[in-house]
PQR file of N, CA, C, O and H, with PARSE charges and radii, in Angstrom:
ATOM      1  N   UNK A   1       0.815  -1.194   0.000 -0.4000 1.5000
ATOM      2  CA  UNK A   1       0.000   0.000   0.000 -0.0000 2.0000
ATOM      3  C   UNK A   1       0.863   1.265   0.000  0.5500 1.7000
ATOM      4  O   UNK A   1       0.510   2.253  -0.643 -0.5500 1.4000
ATOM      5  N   UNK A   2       2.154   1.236   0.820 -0.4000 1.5000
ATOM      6  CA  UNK A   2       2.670   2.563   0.485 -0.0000 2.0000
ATOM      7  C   UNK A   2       3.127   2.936  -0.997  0.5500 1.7000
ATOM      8  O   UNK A   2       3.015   4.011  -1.587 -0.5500 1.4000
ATOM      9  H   UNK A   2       2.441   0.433   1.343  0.4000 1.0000
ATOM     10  N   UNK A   3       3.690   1.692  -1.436 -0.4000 1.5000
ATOM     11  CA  UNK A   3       4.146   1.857  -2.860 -0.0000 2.0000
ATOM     12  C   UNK A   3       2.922   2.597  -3.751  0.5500 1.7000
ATOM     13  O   UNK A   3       2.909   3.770  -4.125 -0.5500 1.4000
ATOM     14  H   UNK A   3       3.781   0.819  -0.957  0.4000 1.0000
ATOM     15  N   UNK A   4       2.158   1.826  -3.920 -0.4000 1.5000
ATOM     16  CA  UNK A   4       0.774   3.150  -4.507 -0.0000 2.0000
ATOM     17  C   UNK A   4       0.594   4.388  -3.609  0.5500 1.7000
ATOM     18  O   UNK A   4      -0.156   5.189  -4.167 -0.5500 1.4000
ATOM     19  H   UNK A   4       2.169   0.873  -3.616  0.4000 1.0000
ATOM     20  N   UNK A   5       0.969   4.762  -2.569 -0.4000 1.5000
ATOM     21  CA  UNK A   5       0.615   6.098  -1.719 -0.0000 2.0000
ATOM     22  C   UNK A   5       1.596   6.619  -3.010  0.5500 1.7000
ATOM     23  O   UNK A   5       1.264   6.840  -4.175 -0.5500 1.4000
ATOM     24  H   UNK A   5       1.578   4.112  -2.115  0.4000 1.0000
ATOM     25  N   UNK A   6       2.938   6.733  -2.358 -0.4000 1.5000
ATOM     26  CA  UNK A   6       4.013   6.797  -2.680 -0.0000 2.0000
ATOM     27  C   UNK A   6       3.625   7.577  -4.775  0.5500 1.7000
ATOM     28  O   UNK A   6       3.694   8.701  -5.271 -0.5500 1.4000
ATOM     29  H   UNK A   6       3.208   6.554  -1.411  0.4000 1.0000
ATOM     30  N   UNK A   7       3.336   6.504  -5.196 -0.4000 1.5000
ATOM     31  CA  UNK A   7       2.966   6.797  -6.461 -0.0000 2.0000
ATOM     32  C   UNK A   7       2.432   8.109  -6.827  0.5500 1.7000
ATOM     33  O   UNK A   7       2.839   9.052  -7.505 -0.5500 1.4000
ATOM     34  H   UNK A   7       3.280   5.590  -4.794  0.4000 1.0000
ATOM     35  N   UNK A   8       1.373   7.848  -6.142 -0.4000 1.5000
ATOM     36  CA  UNK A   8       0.089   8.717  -6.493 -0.0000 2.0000
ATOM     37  C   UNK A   8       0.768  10.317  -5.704  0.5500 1.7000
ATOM     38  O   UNK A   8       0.510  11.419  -6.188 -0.5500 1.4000
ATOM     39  H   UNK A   8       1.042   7.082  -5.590  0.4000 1.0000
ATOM     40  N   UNK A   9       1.292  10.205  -4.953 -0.4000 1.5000
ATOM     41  CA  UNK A   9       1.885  11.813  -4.621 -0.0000 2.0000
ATOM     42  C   UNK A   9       3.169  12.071  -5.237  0.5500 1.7000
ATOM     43  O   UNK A   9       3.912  13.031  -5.035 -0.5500 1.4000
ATOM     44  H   UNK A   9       1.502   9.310  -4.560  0.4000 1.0000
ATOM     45  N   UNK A  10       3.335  11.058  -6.038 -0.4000 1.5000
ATOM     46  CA  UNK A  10       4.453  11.723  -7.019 -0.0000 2.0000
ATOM     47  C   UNK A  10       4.211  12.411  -8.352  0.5500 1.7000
ATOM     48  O   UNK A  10       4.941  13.096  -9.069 -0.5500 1.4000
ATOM     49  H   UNK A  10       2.731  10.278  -6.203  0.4000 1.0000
ATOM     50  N   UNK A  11       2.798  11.961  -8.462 -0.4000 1.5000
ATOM     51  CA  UNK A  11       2.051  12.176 -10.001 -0.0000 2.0000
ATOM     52  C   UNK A  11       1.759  13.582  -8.923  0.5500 1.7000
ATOM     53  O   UNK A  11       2.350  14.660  -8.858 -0.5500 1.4000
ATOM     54  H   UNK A  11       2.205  11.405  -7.880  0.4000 1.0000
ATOM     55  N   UNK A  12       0.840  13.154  -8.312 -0.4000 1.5000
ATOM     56  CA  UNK A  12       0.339  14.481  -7.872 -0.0000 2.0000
ATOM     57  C   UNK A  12       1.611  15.973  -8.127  0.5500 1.7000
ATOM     58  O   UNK A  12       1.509  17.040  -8.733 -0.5500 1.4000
ATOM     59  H   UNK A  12       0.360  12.279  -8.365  0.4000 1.0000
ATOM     60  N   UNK A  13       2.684  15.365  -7.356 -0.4000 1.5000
ATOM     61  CA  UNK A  13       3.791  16.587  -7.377 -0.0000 2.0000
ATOM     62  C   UNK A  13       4.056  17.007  -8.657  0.5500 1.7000
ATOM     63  O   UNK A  13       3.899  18.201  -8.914 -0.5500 1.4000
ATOM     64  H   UNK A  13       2.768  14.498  -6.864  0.4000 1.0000
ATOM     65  N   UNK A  14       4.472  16.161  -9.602 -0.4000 1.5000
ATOM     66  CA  UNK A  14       4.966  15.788 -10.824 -0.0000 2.0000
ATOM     67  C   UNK A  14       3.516  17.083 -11.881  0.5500 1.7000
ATOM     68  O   UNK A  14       3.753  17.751 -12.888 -0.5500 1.4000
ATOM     69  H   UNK A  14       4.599  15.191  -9.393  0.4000 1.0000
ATOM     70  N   UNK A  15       2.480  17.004 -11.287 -0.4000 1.5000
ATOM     71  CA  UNK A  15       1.084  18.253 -11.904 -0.0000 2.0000
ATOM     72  C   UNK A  15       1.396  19.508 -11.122  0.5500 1.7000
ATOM     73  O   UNK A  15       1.314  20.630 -11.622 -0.5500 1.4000
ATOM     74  H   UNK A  15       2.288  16.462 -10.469  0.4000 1.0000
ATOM     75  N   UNK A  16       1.743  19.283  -9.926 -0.4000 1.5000
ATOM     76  CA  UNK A  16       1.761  20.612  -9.150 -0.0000 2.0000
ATOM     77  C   UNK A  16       3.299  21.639  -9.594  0.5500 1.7000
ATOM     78  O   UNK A  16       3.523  22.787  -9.209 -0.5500 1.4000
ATOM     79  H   UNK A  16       1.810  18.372  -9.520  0.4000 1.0000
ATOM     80  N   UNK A  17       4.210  20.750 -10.529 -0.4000 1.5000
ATOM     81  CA  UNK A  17       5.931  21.005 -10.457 -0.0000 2.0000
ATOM     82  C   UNK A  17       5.381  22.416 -11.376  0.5500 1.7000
ATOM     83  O   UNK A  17       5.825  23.478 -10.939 -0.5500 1.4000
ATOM     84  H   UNK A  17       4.028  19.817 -10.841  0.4000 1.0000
ATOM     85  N   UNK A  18       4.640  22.497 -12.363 -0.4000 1.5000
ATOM     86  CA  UNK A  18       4.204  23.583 -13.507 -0.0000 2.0000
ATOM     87  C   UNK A  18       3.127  24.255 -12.773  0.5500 1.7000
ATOM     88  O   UNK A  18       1.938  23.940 -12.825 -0.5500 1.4000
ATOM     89  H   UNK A  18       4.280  21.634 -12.717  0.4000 1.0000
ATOM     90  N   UNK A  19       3.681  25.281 -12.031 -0.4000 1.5000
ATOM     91  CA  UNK A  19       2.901  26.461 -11.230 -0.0000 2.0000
ATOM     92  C   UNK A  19       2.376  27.613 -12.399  0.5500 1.7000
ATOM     93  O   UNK A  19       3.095  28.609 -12.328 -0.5500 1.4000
ATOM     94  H   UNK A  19       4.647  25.537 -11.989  0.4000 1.0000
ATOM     95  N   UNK A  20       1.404  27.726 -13.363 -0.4000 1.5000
ATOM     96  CA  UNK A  20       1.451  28.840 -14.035 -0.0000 2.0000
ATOM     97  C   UNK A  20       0.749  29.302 -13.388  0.5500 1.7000
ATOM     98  O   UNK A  20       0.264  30.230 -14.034 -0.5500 1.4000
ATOM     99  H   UNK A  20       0.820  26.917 -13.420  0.4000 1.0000
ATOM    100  N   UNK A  21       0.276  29.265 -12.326 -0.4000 1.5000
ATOM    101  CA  UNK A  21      -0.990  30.149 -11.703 -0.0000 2.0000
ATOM    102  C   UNK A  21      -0.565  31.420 -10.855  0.5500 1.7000
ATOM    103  O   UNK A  21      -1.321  32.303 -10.449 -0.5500 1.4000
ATOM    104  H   UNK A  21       0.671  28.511 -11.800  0.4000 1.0000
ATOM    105  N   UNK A  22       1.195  31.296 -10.623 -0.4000 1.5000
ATOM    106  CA  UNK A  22       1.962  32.150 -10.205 -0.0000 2.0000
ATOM    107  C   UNK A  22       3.114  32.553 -11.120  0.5500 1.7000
ATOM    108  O   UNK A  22       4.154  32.993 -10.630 -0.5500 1.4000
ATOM    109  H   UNK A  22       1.808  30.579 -10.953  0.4000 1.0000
ATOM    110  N   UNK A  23       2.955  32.413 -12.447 -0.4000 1.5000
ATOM    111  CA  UNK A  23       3.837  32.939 -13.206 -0.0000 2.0000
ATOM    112  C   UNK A  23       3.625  34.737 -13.424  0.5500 1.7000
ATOM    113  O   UNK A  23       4.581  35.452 -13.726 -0.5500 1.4000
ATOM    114  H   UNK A  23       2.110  32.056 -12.845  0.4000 1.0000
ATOM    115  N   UNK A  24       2.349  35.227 -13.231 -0.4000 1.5000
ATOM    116  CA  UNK A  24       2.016  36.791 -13.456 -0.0000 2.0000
ATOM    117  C   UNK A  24       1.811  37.441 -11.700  0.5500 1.7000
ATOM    118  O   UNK A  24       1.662  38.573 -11.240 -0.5500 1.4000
ATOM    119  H   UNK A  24       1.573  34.647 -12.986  0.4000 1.0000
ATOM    120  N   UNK A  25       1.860  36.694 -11.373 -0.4000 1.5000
ATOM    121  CA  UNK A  25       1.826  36.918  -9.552 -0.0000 2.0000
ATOM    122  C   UNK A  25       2.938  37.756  -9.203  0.5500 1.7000
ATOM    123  O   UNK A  25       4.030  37.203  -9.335 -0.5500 1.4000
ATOM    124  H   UNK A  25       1.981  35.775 -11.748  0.4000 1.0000
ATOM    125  N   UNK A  26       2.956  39.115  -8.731 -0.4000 1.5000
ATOM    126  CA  UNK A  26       3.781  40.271  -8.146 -0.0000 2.0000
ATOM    127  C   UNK A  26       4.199  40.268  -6.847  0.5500 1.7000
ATOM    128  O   UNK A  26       5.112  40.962  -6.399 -0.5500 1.4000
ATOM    129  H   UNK A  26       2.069  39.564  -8.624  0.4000 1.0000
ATOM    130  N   UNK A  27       3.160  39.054  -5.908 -0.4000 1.5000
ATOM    131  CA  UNK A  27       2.976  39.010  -3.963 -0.0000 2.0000
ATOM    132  C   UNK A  27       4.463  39.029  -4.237  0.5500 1.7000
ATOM    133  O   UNK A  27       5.043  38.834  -5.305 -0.5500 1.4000
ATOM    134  H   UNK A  27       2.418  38.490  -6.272  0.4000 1.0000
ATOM    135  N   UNK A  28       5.104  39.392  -2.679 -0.4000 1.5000
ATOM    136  CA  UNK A  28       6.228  38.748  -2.006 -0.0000 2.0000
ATOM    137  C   UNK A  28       5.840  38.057  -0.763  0.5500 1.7000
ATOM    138  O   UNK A  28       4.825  38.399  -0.156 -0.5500 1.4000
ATOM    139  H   UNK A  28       4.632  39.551  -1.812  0.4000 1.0000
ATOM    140  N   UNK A  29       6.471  37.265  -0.424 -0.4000 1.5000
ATOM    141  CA  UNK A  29       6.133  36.174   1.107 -0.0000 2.0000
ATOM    142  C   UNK A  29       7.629  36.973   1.807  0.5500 1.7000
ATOM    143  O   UNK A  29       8.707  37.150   1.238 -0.5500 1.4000
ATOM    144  H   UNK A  29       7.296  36.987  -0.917  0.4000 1.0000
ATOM    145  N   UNK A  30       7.345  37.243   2.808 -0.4000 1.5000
ATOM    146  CA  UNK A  30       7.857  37.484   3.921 -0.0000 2.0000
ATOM    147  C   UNK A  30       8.530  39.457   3.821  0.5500 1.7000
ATOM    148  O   UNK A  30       9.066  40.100   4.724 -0.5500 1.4000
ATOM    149  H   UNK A  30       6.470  37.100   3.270  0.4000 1.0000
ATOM    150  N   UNK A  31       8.204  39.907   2.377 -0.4000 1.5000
ATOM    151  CA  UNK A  31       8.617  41.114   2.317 -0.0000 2.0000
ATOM    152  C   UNK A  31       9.703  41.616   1.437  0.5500 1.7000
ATOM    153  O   UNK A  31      10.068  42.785   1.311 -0.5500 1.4000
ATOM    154  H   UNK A  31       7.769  39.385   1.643  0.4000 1.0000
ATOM    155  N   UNK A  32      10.429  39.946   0.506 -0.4000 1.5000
ATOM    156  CA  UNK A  32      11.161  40.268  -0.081 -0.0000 2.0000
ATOM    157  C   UNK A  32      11.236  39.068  -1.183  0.5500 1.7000
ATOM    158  O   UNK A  32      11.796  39.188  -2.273 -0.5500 1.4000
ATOM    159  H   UNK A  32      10.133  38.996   0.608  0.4000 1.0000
ATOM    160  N   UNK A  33      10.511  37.766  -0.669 -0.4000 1.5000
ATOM    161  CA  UNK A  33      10.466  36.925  -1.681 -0.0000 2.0000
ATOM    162  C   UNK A  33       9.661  36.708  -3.031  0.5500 1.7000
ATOM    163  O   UNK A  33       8.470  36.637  -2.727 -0.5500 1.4000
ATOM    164  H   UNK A  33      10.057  37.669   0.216  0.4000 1.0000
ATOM    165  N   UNK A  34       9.802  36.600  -4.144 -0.4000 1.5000
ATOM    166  CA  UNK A  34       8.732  36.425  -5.242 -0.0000 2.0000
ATOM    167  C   UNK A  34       7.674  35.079  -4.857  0.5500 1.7000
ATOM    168  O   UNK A  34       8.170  33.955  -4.782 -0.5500 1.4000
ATOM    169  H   UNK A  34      10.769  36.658  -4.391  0.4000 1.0000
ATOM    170  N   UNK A  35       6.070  35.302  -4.603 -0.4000 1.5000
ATOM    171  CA  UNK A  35       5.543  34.281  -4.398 -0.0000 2.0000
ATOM    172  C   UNK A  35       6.195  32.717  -5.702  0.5500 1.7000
ATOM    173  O   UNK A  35       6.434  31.607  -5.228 -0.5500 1.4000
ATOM    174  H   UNK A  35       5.667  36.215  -4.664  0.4000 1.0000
ATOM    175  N   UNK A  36       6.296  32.894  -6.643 -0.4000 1.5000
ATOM    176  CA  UNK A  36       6.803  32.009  -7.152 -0.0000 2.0000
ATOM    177  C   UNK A  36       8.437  31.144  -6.808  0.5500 1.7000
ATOM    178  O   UNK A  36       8.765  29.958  -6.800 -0.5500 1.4000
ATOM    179  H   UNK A  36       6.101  33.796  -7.028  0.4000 1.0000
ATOM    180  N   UNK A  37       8.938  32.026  -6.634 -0.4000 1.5000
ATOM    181  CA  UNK A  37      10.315  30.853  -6.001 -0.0000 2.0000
ATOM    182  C   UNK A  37       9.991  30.535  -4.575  0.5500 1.7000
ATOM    183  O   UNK A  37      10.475  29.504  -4.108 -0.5500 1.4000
ATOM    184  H   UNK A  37       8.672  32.990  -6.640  0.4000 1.0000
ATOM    185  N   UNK A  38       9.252  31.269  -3.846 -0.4000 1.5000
ATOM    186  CA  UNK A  38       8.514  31.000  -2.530 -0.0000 2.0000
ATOM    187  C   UNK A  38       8.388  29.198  -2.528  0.5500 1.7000
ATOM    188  O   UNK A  38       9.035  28.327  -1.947 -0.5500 1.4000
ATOM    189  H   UNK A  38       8.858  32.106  -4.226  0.4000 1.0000
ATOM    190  N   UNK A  39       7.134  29.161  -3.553 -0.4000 1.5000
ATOM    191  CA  UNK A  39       6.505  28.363  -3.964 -0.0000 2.0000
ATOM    192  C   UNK A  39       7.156  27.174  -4.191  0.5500 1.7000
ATOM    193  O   UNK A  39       6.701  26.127  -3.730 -0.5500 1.4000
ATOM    194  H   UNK A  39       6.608  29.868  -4.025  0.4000 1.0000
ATOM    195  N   UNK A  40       8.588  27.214  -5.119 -0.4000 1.5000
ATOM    196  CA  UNK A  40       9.665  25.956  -5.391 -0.0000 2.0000
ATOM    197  C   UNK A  40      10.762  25.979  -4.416  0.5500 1.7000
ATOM    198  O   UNK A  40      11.691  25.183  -4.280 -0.5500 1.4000
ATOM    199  H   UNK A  40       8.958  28.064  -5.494  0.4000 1.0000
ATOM    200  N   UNK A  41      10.447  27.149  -3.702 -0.4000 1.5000
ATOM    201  CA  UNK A  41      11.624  26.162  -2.408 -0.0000 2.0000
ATOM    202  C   UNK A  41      10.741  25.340  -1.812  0.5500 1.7000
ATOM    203  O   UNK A  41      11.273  24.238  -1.682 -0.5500 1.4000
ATOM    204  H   UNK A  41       9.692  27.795  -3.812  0.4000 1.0000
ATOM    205  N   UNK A  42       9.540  25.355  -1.350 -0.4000 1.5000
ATOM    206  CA  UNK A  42       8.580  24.679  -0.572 -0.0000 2.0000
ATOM    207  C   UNK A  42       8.274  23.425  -1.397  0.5500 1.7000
ATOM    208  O   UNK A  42       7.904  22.392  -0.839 -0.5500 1.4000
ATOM    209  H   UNK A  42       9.108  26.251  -1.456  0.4000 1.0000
ATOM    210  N   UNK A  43       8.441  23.523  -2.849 -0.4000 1.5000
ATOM    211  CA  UNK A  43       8.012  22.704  -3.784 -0.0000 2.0000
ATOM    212  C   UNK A  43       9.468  21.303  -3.577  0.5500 1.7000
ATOM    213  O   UNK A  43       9.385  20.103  -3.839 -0.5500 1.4000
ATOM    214  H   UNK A  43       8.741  24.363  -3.301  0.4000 1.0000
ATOM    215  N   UNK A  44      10.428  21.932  -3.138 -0.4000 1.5000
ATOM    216  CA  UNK A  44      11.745  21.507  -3.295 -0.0000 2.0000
ATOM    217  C   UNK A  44      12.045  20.326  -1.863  0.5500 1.7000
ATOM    218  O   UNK A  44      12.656  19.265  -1.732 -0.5500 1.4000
ATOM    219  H   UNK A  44      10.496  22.906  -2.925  0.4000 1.0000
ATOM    220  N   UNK A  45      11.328  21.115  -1.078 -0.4000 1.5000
ATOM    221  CA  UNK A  45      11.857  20.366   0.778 -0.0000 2.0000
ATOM    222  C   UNK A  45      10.420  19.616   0.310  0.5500 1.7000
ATOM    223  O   UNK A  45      10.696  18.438   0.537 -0.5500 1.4000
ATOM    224  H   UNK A  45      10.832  21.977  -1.185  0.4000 1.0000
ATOM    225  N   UNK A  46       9.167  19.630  -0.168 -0.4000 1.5000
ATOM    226  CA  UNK A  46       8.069  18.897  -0.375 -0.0000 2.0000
ATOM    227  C   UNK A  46       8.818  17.228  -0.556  0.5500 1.7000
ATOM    228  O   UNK A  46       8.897  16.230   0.159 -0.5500 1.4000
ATOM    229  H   UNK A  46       8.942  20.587  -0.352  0.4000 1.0000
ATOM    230  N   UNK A  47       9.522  17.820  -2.649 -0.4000 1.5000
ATOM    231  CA  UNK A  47       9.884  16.725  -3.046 -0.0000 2.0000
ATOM    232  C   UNK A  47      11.246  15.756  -2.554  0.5500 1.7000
ATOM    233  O   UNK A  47      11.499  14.670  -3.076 -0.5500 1.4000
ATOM    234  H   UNK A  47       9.459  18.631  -3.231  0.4000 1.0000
ATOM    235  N   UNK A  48      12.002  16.334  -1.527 -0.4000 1.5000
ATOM    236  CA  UNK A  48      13.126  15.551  -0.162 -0.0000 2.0000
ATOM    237  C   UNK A  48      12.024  14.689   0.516  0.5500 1.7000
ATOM    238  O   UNK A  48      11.954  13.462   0.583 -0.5500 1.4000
ATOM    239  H   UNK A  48      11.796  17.216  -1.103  0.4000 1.0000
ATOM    240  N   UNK A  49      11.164  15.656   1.012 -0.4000 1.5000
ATOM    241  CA  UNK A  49      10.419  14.562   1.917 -0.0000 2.0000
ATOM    242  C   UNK A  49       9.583  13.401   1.050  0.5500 1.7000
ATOM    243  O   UNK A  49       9.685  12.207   1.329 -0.5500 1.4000
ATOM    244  H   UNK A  49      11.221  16.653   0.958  0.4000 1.0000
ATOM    245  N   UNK A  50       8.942  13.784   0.219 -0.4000 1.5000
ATOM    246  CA  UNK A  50       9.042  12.720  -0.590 -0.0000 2.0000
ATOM    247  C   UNK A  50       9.762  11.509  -1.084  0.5500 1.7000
ATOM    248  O   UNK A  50       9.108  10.469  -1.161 -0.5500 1.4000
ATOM    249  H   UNK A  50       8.859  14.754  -0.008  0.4000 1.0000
ATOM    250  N   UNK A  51      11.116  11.503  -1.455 -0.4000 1.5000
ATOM    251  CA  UNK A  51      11.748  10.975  -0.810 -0.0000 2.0000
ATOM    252  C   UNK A  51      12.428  10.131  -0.244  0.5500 1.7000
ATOM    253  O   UNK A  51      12.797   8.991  -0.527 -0.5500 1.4000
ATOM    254  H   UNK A  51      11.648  12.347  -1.392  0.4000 1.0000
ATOM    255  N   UNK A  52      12.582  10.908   0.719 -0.4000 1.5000
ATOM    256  CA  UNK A  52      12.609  10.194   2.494 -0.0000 2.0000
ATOM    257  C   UNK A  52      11.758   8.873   2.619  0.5500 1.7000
ATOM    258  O   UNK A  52      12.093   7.766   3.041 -0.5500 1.4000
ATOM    259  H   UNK A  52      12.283  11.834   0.949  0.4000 1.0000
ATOM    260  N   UNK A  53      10.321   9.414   2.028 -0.4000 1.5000
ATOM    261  CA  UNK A  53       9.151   8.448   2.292 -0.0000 2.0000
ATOM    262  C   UNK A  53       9.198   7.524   1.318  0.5500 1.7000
ATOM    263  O   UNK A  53       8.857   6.366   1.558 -0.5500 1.4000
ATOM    264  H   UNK A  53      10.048  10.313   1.685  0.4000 1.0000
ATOM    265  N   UNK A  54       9.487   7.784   0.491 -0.4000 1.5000
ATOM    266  CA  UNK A  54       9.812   6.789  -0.930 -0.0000 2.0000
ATOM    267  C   UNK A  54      10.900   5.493  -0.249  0.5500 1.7000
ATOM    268  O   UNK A  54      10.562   4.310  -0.263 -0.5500 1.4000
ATOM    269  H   UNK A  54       9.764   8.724   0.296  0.4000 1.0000
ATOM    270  N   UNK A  55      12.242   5.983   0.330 -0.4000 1.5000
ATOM    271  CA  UNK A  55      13.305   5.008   0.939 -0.0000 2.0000
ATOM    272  C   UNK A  55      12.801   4.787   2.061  0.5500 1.7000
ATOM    273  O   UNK A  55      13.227   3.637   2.162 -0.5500 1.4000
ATOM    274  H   UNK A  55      12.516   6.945   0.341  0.4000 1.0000
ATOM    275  N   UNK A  56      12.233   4.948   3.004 -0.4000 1.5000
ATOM    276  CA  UNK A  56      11.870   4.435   4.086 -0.0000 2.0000
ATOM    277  C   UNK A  56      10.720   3.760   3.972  0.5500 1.7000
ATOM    278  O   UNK A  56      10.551   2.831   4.762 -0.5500 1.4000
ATOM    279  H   UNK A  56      11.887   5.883   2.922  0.4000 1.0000
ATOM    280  N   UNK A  57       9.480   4.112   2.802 -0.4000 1.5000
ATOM    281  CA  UNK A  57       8.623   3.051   3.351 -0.0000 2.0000
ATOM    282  C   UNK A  57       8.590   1.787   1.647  0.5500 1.7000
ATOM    283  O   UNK A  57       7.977   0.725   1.532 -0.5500 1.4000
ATOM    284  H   UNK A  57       9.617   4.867   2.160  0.4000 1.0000
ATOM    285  N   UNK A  58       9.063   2.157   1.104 -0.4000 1.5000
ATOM    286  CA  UNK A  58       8.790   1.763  -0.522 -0.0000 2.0000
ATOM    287  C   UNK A  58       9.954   1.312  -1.181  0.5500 1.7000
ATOM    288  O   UNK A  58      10.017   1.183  -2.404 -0.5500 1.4000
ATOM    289  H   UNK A  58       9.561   3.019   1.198  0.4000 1.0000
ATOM    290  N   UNK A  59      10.882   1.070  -0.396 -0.4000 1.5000
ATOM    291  CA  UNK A  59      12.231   0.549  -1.542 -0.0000 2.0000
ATOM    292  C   UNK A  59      11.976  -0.619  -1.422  0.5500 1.7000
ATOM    293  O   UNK A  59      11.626  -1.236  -0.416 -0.5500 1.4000
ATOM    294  H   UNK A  59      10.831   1.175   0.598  0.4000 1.0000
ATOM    295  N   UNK A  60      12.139  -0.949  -2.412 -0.4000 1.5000
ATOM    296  CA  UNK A  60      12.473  -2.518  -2.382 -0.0000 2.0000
ATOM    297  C   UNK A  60      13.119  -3.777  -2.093  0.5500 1.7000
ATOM    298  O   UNK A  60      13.715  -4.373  -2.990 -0.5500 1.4000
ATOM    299  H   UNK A  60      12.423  -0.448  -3.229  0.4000 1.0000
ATOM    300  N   UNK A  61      13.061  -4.174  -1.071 -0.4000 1.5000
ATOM    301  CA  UNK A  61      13.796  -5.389  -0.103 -0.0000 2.0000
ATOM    302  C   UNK A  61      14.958  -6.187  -1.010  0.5500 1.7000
ATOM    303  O   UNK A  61      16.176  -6.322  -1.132 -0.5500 1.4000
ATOM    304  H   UNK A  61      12.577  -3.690  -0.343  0.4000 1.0000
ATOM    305  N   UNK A  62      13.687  -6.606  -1.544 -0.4000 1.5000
ATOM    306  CA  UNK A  62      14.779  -7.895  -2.262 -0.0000 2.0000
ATOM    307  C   UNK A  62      16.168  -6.997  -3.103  0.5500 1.7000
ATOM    308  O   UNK A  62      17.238  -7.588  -3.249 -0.5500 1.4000
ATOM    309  H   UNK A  62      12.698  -6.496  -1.444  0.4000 1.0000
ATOM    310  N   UNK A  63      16.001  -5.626  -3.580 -0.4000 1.5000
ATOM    311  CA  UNK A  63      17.215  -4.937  -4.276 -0.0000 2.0000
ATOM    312  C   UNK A  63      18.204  -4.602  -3.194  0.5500 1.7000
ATOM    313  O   UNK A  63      19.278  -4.041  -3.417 -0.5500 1.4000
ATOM    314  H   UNK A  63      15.132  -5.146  -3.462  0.4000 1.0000
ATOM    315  N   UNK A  64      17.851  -4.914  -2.214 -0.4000 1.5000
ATOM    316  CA  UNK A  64      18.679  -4.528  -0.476 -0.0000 2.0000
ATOM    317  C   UNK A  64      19.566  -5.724  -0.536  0.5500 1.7000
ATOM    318  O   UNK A  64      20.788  -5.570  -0.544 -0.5500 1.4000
ATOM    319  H   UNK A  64      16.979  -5.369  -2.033  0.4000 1.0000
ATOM    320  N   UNK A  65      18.837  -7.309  -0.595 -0.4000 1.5000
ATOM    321  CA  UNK A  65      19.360  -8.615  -0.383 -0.0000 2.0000
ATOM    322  C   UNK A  65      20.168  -8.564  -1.876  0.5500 1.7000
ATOM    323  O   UNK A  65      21.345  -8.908  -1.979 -0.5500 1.4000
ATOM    324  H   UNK A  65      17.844  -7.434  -0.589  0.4000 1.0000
ATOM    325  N   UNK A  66      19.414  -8.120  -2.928 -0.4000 1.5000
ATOM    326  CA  UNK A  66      20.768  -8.758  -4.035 -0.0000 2.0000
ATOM    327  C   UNK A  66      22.025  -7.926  -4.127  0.5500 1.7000
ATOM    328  O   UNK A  66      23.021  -8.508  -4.554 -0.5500 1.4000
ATOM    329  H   UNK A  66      18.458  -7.841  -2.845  0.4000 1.0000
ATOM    330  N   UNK A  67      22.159  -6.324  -3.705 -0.4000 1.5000
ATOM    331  CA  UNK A  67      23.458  -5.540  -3.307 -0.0000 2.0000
ATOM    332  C   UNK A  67      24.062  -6.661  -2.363  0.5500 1.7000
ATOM    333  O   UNK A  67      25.095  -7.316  -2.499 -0.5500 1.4000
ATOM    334  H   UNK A  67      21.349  -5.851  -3.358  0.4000 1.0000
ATOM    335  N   UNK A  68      22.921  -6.683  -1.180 -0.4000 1.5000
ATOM    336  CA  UNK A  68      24.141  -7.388  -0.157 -0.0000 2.0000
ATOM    337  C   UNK A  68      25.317  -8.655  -0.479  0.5500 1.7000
ATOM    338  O   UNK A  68      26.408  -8.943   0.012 -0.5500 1.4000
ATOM    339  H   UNK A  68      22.081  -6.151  -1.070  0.4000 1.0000
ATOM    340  N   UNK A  69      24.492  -9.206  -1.534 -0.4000 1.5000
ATOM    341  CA  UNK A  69      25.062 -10.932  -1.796 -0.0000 2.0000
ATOM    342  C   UNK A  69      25.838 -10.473  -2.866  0.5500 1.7000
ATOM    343  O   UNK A  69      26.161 -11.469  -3.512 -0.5500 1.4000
ATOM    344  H   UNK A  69      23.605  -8.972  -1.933  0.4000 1.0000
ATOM    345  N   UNK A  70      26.346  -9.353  -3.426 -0.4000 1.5000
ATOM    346  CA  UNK A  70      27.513  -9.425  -4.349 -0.0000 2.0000
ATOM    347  C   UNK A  70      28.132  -9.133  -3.432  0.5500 1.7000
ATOM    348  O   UNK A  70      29.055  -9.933  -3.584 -0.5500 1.4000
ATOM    349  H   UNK A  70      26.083  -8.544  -2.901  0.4000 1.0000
ATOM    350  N   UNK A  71      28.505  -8.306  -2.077 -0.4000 1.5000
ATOM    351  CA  UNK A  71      29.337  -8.069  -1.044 -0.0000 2.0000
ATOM    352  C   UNK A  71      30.160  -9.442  -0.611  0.5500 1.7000
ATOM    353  O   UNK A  71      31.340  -9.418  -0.261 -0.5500 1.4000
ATOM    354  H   UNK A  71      27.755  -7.656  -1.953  0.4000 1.0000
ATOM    355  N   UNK A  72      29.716 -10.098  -0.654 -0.4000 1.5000
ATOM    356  CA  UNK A  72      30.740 -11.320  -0.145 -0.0000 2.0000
ATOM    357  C   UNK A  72      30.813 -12.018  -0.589  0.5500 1.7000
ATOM    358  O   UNK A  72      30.451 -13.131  -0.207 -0.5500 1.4000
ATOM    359  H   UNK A  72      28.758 -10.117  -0.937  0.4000 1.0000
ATOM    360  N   UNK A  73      31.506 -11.655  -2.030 -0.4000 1.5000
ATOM    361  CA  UNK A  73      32.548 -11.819  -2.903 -0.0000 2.0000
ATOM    362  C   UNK A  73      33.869 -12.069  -2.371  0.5500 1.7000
ATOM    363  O   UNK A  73      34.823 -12.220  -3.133 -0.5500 1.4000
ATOM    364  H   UNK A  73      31.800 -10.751  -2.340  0.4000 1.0000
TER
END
């Protein structure tokens, strides 16, 4: 089940990565930032934690066991 979580918020990110809805947007966040790079740093630590969650809950075991067994060689 995580492997489909996992999926599906990557598609999701993967629609959200093309922000045009802030390409004509003037805001600044905090008084000096352009809401748009605002937007892809947040977009940026999003897709780390992503991730994170990808290797911790979704890698794949058995690619763990076949690295290990060329090791002892």
């Amino acid at each position: 089940m995580a492997r489909y979580t996992i999926w599906i918020l990557f598609v999701a990110m993967f629609l959200l990565h093309h922000d045009f809805w802030y390409w004509d947007d003037t805001t600044l966040v905090l008084g000096f930032l352009p809401i748009g790079l605002a937007y892809h740093a947040g977009f940026s630590i999003a897709a780390g934690l992503l991730w994170l969650a990808a290797v911790k809950w979704a890698w794949p075991s058995e690619l763990e066991r076949w690295a290990d067994e060329g090791d002892a060689s």
